[in-house]
C-alpha positions in Angstrom: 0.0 0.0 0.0 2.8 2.2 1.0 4.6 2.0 -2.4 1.5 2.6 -4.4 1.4 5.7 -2.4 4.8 6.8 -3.3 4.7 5.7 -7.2 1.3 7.7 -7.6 3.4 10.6 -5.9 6.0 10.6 -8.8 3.5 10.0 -11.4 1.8 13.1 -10.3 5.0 15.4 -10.0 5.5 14.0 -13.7 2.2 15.7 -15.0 2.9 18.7 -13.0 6.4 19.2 -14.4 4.8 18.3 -18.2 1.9 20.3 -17.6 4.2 23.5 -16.3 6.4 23.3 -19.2 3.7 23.1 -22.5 2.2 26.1 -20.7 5.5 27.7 -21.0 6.0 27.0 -24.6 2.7 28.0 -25.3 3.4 31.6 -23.5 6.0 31.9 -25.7 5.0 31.1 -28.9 2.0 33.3 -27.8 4.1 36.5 -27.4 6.3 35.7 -30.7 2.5 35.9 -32.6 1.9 39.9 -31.0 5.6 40.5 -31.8 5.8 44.3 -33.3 8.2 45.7 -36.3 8.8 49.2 -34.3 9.4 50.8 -37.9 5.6 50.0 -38.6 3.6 52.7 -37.9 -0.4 52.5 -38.0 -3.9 55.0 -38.1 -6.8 54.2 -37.7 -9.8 55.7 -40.1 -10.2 58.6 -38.1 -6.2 59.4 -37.7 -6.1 59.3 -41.6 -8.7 61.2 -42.8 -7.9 64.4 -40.6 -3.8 64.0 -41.6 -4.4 64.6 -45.4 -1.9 61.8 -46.5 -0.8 62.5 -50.0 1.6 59.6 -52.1 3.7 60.1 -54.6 7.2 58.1 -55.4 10.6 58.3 -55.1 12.2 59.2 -58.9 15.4 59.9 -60.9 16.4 64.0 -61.7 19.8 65.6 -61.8 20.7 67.7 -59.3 23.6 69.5 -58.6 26.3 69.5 -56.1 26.4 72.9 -53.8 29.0 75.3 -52.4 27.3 77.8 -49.6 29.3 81.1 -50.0 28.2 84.7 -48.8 28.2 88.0 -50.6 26.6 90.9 -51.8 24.4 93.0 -54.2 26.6 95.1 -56.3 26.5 97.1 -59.4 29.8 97.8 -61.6 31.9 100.5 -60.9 30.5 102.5 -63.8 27.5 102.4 -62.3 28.7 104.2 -59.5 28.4 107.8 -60.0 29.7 110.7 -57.6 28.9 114.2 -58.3 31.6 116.9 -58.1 32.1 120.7 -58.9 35.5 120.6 -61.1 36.2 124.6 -59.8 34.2 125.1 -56.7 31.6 126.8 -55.7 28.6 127.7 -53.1 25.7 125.4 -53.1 22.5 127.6 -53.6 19.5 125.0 -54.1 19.4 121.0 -53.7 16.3 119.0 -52.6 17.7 115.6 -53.2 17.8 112.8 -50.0 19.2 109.3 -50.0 17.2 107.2 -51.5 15.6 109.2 -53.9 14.9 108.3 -57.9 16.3 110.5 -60.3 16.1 110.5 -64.3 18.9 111.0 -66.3 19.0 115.1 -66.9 17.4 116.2 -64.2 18.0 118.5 -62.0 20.5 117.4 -59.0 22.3 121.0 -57.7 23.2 124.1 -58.4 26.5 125.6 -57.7 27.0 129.8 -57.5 30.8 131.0 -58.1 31.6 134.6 -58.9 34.7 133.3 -60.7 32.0 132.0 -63.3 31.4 135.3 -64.3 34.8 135.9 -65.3 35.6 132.9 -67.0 32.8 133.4 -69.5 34.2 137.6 -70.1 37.5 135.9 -70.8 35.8 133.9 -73.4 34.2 136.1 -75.1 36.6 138.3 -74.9 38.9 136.0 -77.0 36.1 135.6 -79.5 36.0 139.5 -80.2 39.6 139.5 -80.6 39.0 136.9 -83.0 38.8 138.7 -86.2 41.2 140.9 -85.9 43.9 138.9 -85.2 43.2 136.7 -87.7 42.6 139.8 -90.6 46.0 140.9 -89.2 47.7 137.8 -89.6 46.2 137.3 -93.0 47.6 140.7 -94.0 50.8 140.9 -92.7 51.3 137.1 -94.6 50.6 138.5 -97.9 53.1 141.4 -97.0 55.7 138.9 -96.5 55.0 137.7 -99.5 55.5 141.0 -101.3 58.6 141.2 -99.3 57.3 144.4 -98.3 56.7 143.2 -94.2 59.3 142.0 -92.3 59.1 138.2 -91.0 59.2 139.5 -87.7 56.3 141.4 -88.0 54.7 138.1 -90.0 55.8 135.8 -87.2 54.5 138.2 -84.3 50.8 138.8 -86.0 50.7 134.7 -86.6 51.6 133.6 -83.0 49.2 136.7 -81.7 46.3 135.2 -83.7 47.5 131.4 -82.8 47.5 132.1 -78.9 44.1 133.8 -78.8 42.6 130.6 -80.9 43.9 128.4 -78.2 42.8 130.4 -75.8 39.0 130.6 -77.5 39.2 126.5 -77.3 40.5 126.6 -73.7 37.8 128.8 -72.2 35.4 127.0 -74.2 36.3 124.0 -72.7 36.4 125.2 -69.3 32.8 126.8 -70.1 31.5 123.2 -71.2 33.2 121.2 -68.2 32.1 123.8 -65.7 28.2 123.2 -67.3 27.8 126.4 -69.6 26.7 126.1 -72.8 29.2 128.0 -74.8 26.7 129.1 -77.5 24.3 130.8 -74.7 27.5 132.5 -73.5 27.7 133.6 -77.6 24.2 135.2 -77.2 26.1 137.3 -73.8 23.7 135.8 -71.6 26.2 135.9 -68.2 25.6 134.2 -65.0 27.0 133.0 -61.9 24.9 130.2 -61.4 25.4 126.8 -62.9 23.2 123.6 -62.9 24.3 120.3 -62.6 22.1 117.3 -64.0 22.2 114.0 -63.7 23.9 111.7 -66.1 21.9 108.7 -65.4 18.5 106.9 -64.5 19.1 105.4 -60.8 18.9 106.3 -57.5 20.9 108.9 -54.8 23.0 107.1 -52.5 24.3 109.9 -50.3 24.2 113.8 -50.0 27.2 115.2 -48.5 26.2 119.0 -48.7 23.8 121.1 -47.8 22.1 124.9 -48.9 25.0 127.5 -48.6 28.4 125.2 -47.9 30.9 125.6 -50.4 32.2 122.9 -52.1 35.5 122.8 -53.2 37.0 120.7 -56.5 38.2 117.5 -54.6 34.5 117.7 -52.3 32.1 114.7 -53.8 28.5 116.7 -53.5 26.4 113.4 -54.1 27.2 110.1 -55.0 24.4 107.9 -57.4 23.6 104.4 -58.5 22.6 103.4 -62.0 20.6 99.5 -60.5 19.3 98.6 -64.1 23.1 96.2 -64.0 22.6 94.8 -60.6 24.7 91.3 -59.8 26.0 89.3 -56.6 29.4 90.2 -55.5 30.2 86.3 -53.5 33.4 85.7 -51.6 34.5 82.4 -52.3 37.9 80.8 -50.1 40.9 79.7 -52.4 40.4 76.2 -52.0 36.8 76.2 -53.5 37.8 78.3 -56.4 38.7 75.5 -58.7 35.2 74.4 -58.5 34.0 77.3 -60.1 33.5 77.8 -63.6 31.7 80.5 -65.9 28.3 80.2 -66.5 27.7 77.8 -63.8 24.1 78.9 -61.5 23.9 80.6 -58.8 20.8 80.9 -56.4 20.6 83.6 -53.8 18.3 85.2 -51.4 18.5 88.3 -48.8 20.6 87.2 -45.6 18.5 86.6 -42.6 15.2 86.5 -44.3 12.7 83.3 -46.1 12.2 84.8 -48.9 12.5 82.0 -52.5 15.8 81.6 -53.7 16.5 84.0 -57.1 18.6 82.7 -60.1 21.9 84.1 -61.3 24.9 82.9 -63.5 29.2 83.3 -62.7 29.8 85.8 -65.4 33.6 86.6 -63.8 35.7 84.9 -61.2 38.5 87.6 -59.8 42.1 86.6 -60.4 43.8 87.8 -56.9 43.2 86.4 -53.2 42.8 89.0 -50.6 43.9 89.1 -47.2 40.7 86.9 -45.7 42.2 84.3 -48.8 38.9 84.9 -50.4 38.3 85.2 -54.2 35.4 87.4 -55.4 33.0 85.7 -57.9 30.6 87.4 -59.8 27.2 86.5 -60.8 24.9 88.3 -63.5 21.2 88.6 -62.2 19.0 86.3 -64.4 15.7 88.6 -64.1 15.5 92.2 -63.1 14.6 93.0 -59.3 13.5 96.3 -58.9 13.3 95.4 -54.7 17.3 94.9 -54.4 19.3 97.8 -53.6 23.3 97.9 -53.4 24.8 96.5 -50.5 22.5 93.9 -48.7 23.7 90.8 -47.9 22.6 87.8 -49.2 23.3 84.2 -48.8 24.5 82.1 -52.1 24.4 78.6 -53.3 26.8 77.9 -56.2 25.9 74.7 -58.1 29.5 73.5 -59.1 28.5 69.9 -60.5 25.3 67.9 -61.1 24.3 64.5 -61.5 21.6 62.3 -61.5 20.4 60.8 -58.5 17.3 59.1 -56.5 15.2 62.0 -54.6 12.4 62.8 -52.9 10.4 66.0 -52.3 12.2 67.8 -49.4 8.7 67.4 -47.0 9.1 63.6 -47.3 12.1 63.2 -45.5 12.1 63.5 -41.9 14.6 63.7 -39.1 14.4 62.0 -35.6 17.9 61.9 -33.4 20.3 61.9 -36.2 18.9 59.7 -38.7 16.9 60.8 -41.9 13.8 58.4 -42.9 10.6 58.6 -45.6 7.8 57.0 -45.3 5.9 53.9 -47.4 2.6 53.0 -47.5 2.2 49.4 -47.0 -2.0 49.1 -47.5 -4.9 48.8 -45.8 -6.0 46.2 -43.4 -9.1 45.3 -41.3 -8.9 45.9 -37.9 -11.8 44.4 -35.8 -13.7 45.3 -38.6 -12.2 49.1 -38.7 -10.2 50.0 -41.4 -6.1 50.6 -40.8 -3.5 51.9 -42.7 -0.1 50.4 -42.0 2.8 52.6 -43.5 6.8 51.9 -42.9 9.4 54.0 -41.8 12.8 53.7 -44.0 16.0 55.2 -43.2 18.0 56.9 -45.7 20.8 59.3 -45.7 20.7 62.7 -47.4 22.3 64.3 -50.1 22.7 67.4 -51.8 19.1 69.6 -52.4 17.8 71.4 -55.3 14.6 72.9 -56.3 12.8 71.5 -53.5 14.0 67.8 -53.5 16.1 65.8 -51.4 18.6 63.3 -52.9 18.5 60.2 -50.8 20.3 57.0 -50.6 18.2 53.6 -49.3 20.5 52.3 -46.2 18.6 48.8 -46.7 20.2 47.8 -50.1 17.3 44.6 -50.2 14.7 47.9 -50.8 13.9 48.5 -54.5 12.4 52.5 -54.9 9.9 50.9 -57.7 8.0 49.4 -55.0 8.0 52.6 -52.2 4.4 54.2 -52.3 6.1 57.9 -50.5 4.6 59.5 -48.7 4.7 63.4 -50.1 2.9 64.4 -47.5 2.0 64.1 -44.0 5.3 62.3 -42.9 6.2 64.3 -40.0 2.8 63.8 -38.8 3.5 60.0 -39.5 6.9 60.7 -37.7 5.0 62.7 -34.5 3.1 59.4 -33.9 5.9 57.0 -33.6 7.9 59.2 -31.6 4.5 59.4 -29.2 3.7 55.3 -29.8 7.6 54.8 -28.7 7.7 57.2 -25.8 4.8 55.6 -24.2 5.6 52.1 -24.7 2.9 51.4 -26.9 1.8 50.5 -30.1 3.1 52.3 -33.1 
């Protein structure tokens, strides 16, 4: 009896050792069935109709490689204009201020200068003497012809009238430089008073006078701007220089502000490194842009090689920690007889950016870009979820 006791014992312990382990196995197995892919990221209906989900798909363009260089809006140096009085002279009436447009002939300043006076009397002056130095000269060569006049008296009437022609060119001159018209001076209209006008269309960049200074020959009265030649003035280091070539694009916008990118084209790259070991490049303006002015800064982007390469549309590619991923739409499922939408998030790495894509590279070389359905829009809102899903510990 004993012994039956103690062989039923062991039989039991048997079952309940069997019996322990098959339910372990079966936990197991049970929790390998609800195992989650963490890149997997699903929405319910209601989470995808209010996130506005667009697809699209990952494609082939050429896009060029970048250098990021700073600069400047600049016009040519012919286009800078400063305004001088070549003899001097009180300012009586200006009502020009930076900024202002001006046309080409109008009216900048106007400069008063007793000394005016008499370089226009000298003038015509000369002209009176004119004729009779010139009868005279005629006369005393046909003398000397006759050998009747002496060649002294021949020689002194011919340098006479030759020294008062110069001088009639030379005052005339003056007149013209000064800004008289030499033929109003003919009609013996005198004044004291001269106008300047401007010799181009542009704009005033400074005014360094005022009603009633005097301004001598070396002061600059105003300086102007002739914008219809704007282009970017960039500063590019030595070591990038061989990149750049003629003709290659440029794409600029104001420093410090969001405005779109503008298009311009190297037109000249400078020939001497300054002290900084900069070079300057030069880039002609590809449209006009009547809301640049000389000297704002702007931010540059020269494209010094392209290729073509796999990209997506810059919104498609997110960033969480330091990685880079898109996102594909795997389908829709039934869900406890709700619709889901299962989509996948793929790591890349990022390349250069043009014209608002993204060049990416698929770290997963078993991935073919045929079969992503990307996700053009609404990826960080895809990415926002699985950051959330993962922080809590939950499903994505």
């Amino acid at each position: 009896m004993k012994k039956y006791i103690i062989k039923s014992l062991y039989t039991l312990a048997a079952i309940i050792l069997i019996t322990s382990c098959n339910s372990k196995v079966d936990s197991i197995e049970i929790q390998g069935d609800h195992k989650e892919d963490e890149s997997r990221v699903e929405l319910s209906q209601a989470q995808f109709e209010v996130t506005g989900i667009e697809l699209g798909k990952l494609e082939y363009r050429t896009i060029g490689s970048e250098l990021m260089v700073n600069g400047m809006i600049d016009v040519p140096p012919q286009n800078n204009i400063s305004i001088t009085m070549p003899y001097g002279g009180f300012v009586k009436n200006t009502t020009l201020l930076p900024g202002d447009a001006v046309k080409k002939g109008q009216l900048l300043v106007t400069i008063e200068n007793p000394d005016f006076i008499q370089f226009q009397q000298d003038y015509l002056e000369s002209l009176a003497n004119s004729s009779f130095l010139k009868a005279e000269y005629e006369r005393q060569e046909k003398l000397y012809g006759e050998q009747v006049a002496s060649g002294k008296s021949f020689e002194q009437s011919k340098s006479n009238y030759l020294v008062n022609e110069a001088r009639i060119n030379t005052s005339k001159a003056k007149l013209t430089m000064i800004g008289f018209d030499p033929k109003q001076v003919e009609t013996g209209e005198i004044m004291s008073v001269v106008n300047i006008y401007s010799p181009v269309s542009g704009a005033v960049l400074d005014v360094y006078t005022n009603i009633g200074k005097y301004v001598s020959p070396q002061d600059v009265i105003m300086d102007l701007t002739n914008s219809d030649d704007l282009h970017v003035e960039l500063s590019v280091y030595e070591n990038d220089i061989p990149k750049i070539k003629k003709g290659q694009r440029i794409k600029f916008n104001i420093a410090n502000t969001n405005e779109e990118w503008r298009e311009a084209h190297v037109f000249l790259v400078g020939k001497g490194v300054r002290e900084d070991r900069s070079v300057t490049v030069h880039g002609h303006l590809d449209s006009k842009n009547t809301d640049l002015l000389p000297g704002m800064y702007v931010t540059a982007k020269i494209e010094t090689a392209s290729e073509e390469v796999l990209v997506a549309p810059d919104d498609a590619v997110v960033r969480f920690g330091e990685k880079h991923f898109i996102f594909s739409y795997l389908g829709q499922r039934d869900d406890d007889g709700e619709p889901a939408y299962d989509y996948e998030m793929i790591e890349v790495e990022m390349g250069n950016k043009e014209d608002g894509y993204t060049q990416v590279t698929l770290l997963d070389s078993g991935l073919s870009y045929q079969d992503i359905k990307l996700v053009t829009k609404g990826a960080f809102t895809l990415l926002s979820k699985a950051k959330n899903s993962e922080e809590e510990g939950g499903h994505h």
